[in-house]
N, CA, C and O of each residue as an XYZ file, in Angstrom:
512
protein
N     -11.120     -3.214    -18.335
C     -10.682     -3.306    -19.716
C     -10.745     -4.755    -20.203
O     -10.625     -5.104    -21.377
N     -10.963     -5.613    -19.072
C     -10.586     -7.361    -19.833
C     -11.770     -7.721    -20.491
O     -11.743     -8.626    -21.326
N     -13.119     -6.948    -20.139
C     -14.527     -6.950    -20.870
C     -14.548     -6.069    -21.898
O     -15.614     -6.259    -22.484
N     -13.714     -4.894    -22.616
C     -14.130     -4.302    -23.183
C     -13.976     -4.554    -24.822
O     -12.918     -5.165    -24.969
N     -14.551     -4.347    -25.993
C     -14.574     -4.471    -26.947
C     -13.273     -3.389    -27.408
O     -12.717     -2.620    -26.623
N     -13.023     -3.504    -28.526
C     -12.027     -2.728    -29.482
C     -12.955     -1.359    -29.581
O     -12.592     -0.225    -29.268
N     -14.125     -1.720    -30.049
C     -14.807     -0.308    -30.512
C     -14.863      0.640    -29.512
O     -14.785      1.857    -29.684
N     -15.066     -0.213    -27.971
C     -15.351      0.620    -27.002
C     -14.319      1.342    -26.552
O     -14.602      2.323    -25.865
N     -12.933      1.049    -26.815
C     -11.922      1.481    -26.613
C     -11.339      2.684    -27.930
O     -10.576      3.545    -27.493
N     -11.525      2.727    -28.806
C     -11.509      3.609    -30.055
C     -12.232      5.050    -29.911
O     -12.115      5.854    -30.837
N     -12.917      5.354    -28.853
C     -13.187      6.934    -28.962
C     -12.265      7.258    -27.684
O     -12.728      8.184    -27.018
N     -11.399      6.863    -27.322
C     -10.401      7.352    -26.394
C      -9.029      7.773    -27.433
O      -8.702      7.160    -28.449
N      -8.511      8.709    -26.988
C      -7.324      9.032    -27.261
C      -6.247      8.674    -27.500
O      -5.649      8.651    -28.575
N      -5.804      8.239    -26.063
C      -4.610      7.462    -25.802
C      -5.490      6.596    -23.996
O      -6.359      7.003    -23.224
N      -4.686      5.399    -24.052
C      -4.308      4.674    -22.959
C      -3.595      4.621    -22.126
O      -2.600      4.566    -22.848
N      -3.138      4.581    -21.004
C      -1.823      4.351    -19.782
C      -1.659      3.022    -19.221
O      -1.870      2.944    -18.011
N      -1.484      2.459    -19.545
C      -0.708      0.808    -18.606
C      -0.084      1.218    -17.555
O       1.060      1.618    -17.773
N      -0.465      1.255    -16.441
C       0.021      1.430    -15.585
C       0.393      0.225    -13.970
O      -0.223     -0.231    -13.007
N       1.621      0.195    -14.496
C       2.100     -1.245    -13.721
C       0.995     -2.199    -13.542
O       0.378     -2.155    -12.478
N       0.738     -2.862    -14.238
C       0.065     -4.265    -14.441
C       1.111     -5.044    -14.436
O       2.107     -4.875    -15.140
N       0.963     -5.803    -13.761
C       1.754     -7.041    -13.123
C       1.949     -8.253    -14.133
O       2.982     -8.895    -14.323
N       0.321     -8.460    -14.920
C       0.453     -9.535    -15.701
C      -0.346     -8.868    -16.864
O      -1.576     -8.853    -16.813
N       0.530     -8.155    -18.216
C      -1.035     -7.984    -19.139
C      -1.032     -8.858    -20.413
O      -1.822     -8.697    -21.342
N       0.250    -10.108    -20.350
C      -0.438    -10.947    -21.142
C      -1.252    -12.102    -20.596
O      -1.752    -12.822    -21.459
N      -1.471    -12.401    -19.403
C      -2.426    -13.280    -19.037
C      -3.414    -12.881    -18.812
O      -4.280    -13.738    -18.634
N      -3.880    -11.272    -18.684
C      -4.755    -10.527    -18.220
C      -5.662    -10.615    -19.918
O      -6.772    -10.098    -20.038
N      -4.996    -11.307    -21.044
C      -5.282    -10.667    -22.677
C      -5.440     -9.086    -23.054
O      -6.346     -8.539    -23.683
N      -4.404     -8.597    -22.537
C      -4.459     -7.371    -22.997
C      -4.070     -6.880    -23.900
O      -4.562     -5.947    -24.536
N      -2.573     -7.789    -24.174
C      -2.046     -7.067    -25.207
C      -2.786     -7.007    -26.788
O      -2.431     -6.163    -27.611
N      -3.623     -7.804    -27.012
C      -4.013     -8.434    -28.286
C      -5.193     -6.976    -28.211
O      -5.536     -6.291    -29.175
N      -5.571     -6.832    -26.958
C      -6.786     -5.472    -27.799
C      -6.309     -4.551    -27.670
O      -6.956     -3.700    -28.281
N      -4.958     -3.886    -26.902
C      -4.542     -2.710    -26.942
C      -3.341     -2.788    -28.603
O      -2.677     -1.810    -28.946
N      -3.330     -4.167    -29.396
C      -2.538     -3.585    -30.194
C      -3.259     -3.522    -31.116
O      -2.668     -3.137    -32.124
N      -4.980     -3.859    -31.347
C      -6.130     -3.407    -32.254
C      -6.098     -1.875    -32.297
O      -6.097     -1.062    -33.221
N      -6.067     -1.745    -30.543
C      -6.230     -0.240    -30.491
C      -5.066      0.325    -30.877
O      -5.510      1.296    -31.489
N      -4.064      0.396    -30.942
C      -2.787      1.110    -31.413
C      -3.044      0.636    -32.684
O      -2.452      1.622    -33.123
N      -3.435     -0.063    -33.875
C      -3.312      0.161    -34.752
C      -4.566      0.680    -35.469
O      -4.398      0.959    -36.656
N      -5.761      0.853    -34.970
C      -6.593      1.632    -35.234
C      -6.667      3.263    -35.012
O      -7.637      4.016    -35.097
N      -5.448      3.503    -34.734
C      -4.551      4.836    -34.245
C      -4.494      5.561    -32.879
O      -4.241      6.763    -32.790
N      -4.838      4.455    -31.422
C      -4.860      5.096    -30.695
C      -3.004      5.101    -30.054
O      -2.077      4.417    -30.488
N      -2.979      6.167    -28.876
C      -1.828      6.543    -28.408
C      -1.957      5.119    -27.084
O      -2.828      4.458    -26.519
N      -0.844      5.223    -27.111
C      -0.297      3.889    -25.290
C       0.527      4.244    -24.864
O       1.619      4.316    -25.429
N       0.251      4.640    -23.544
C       1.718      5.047    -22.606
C       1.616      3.509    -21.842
O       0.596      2.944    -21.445
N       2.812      3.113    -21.791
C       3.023      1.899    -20.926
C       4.026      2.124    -19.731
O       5.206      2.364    -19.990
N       3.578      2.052    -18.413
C       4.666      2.396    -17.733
C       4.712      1.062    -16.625
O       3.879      0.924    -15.730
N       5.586      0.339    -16.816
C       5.618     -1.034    -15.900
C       5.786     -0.898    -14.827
O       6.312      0.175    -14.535
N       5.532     -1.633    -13.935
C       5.460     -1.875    -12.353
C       7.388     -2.159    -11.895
O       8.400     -1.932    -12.558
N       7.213     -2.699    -10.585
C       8.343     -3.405    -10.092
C       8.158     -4.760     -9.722
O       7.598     -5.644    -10.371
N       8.653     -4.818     -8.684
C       8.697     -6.463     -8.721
C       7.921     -7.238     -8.374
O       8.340     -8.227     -7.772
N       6.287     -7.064     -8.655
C       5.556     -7.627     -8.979
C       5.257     -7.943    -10.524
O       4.488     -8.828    -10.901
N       5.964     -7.106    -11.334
C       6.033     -7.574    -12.849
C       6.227     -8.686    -13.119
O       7.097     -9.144    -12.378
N       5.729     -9.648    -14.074
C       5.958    -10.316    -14.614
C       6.796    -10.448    -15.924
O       6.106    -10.588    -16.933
N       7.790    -10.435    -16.059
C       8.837     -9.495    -17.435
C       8.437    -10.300    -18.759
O       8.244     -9.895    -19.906
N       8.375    -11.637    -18.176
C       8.146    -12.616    -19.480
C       6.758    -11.941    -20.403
O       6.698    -12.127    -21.618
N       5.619    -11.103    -19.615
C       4.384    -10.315    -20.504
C       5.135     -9.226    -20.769
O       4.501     -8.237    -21.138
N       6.700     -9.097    -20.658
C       6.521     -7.607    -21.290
C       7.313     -7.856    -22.097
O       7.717     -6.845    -22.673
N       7.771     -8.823    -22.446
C       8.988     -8.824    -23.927
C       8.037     -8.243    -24.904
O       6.845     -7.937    -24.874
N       9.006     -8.201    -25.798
C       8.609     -7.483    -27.765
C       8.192     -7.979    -28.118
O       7.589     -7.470    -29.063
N       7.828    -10.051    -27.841
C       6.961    -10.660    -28.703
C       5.758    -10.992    -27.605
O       4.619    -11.100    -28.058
N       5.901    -11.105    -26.630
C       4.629    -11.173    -25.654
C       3.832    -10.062    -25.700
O       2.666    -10.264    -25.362
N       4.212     -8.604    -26.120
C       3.280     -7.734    -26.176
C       3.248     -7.380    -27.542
O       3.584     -6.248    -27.891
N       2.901     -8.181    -28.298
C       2.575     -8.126    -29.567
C       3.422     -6.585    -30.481
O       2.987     -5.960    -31.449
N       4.386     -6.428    -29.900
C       5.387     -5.670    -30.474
C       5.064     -4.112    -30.031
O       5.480     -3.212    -30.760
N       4.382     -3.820    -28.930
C       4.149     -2.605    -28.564
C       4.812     -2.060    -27.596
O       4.600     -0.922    -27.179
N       6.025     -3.162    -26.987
C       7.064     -2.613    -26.158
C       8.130     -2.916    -27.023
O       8.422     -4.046    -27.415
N       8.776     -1.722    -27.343
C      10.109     -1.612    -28.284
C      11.417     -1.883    -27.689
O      12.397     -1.663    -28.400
N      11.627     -2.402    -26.286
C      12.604     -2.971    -25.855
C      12.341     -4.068    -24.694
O      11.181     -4.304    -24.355
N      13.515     -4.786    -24.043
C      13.553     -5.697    -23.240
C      14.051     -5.052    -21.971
O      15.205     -4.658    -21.803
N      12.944     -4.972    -20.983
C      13.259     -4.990    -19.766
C      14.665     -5.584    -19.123
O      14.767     -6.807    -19.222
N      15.525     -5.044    -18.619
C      16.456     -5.628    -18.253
C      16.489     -6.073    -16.920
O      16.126     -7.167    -16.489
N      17.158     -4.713    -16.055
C      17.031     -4.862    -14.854
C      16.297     -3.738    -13.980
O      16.363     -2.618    -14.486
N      15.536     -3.831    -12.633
C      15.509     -2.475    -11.919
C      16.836     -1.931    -11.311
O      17.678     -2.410    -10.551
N      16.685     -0.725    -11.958
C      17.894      0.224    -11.270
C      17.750      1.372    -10.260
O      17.267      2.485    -10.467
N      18.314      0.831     -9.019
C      18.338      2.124     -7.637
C      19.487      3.410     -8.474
O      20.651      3.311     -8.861
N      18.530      4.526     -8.497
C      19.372      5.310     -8.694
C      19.777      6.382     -7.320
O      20.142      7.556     -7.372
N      19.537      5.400     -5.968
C      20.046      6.285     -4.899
C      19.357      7.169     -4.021
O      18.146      7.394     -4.030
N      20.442      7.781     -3.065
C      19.090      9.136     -2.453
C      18.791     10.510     -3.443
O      17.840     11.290     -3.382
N      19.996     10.507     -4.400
C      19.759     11.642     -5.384
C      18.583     11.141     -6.041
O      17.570     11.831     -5.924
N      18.512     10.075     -6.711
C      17.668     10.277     -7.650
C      18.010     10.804     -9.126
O      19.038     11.479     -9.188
N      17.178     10.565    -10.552
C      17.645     11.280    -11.527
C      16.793     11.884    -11.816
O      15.629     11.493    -11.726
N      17.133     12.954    -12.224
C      15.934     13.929    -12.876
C      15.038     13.953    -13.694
O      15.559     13.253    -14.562
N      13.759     14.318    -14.215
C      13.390     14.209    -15.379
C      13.462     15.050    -16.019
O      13.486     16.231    -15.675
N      13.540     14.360    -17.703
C      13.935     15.100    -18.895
C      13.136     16.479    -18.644
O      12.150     16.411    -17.909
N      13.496     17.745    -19.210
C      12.784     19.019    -19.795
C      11.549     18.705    -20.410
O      11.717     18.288    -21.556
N      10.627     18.748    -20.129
C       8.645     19.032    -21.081
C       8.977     19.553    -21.894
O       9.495     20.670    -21.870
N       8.731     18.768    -22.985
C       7.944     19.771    -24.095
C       6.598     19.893    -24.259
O       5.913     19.099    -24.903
N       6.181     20.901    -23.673
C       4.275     20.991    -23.304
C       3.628     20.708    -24.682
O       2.448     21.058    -24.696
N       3.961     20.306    -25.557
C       3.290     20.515    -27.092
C       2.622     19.437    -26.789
O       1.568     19.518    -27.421
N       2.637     18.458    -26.171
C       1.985     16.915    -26.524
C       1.004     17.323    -25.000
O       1.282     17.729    -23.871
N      -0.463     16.881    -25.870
C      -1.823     17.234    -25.435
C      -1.810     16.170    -23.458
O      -2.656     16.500    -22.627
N      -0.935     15.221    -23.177
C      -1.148     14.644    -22.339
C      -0.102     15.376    -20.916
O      -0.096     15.127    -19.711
N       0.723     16.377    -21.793
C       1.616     17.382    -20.401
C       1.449     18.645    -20.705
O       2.272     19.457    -20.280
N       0.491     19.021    -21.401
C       0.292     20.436    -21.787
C      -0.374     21.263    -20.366
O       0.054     22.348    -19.972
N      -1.399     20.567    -19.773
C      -2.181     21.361    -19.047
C      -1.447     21.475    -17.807
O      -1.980     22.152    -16.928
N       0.204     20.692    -17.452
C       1.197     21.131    -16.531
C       1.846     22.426    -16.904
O       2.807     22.721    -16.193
N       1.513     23.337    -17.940
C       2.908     23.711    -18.618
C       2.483     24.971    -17.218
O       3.105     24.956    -16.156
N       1.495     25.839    -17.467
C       1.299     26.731    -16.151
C       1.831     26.440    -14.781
O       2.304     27.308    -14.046
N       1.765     25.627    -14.587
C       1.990     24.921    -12.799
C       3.524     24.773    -13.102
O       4.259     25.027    -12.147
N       4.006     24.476    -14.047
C       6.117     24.224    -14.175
C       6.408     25.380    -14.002
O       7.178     25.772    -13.126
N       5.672     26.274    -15.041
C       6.329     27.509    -15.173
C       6.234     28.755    -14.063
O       6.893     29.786    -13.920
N       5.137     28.191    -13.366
C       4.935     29.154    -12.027
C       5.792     29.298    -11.037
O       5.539     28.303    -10.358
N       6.588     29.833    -10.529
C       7.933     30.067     -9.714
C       7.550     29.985     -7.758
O       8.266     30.097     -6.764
N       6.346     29.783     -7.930
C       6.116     29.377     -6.287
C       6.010     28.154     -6.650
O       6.614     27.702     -5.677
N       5.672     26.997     -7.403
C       5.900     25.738     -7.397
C       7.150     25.058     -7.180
O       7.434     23.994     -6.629
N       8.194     26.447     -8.079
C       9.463     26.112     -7.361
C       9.773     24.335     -8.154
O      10.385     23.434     -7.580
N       9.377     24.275     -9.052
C       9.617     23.018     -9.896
C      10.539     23.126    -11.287
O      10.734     22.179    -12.049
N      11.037     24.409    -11.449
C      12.332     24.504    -11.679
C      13.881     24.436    -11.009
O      14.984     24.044    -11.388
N      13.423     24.934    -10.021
C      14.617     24.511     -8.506
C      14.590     22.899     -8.488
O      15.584     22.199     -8.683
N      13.309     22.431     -8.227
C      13.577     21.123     -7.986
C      12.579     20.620     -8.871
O      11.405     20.967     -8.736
N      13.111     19.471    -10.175
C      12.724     18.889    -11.027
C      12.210     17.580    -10.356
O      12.624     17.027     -9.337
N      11.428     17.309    -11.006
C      10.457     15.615    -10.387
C      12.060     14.946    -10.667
O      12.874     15.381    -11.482
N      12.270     13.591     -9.602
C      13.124     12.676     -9.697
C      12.623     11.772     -9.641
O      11.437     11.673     -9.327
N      13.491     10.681     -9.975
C      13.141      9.174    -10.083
C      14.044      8.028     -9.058
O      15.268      8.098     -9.177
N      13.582      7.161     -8.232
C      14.845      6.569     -7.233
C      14.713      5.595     -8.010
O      15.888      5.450     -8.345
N      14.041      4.664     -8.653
C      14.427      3.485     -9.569
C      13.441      3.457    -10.845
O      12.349      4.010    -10.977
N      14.012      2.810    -11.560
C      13.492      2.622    -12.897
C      14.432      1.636    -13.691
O      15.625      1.495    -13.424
N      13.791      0.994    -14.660
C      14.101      0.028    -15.890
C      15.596      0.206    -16.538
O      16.090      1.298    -16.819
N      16.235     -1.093    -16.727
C      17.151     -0.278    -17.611
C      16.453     -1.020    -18.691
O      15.597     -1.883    -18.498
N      16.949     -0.558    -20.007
C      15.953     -1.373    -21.171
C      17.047     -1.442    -22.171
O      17.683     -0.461    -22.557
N      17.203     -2.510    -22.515
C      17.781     -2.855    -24.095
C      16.326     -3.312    -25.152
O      15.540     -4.258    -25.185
N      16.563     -1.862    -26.040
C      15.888     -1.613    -27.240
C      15.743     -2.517    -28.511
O      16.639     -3.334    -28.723
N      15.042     -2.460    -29.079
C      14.789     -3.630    -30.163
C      15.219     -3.321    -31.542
O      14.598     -2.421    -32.107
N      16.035     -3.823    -32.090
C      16.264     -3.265    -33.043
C      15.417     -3.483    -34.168
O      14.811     -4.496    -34.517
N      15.515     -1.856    -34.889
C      14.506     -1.435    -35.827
C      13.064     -1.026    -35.146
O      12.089     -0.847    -35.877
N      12.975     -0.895    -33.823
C      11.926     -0.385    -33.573
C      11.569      0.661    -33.155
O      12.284      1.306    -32.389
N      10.223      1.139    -33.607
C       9.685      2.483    -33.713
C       9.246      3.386    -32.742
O       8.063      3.323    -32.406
N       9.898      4.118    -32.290
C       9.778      5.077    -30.984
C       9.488      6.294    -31.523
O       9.917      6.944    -32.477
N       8.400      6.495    -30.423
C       7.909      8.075    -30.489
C       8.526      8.800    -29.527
O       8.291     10.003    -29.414
């Protein structure tokens, strides 16, 4: 992606950031927020502690992360659950068969999470 043009990135859908360590030194943020405002979708899902937090503030990523990384949080041997799907959105739709199938047995046991972000949100900013 650090070679690619805006245009070349515009017949895609949506994007995934997926734990990049550094994506404002990498210059990412400046073409993924061409691409978000030329209407594409961005899932951003940050790393651990190889992150660099200072690329992920609200003004280092050119305002496409709507809050401030705080801290990583152990949530234990439980774990927390994840939210209920709503299969309507085209990027968890093609799970909705495999949830709902009862030998997957992924109603008994919901995907968990042992750590994750806590985040203080930005105010006035726009979440989907």
């Amino acid at each position: 992606m650090r070679s690619a043009a805006p245009a070349e990135l515009a017949p895609y859908r949506a994007i995934v950031l997926l734990s990049v360590g550094a994506p404002a030194q990498a210059g990412l943020w400046d073409k993924l927020a061409a691409y978000v405002e030329g209407g594409g979708g961005l899932l951003i899902v940050p790393g651990g502690d190889e992150l660099q937090r200072a690329d992920y503030a609200p003004d280092a990523s050119r305002g496409l992360i709507p809050a401030e990384l705080e801290q990583i949080l152990n949530a234990g041997d439980q774990g927390v659950a994840w939210i209920e799907y709503q299969y309507q959105h085209p990027l968890i739709a093609p799970w909705r068969d495999y949830a709902q199938n009862p030998e997957t047995k992924l109603a008994e046991k919901p995907p968990r999470t042992f750590r994750y972000w806590a985040v203080k949100p930005v105010a006035g900013a726009n979440v989907l």
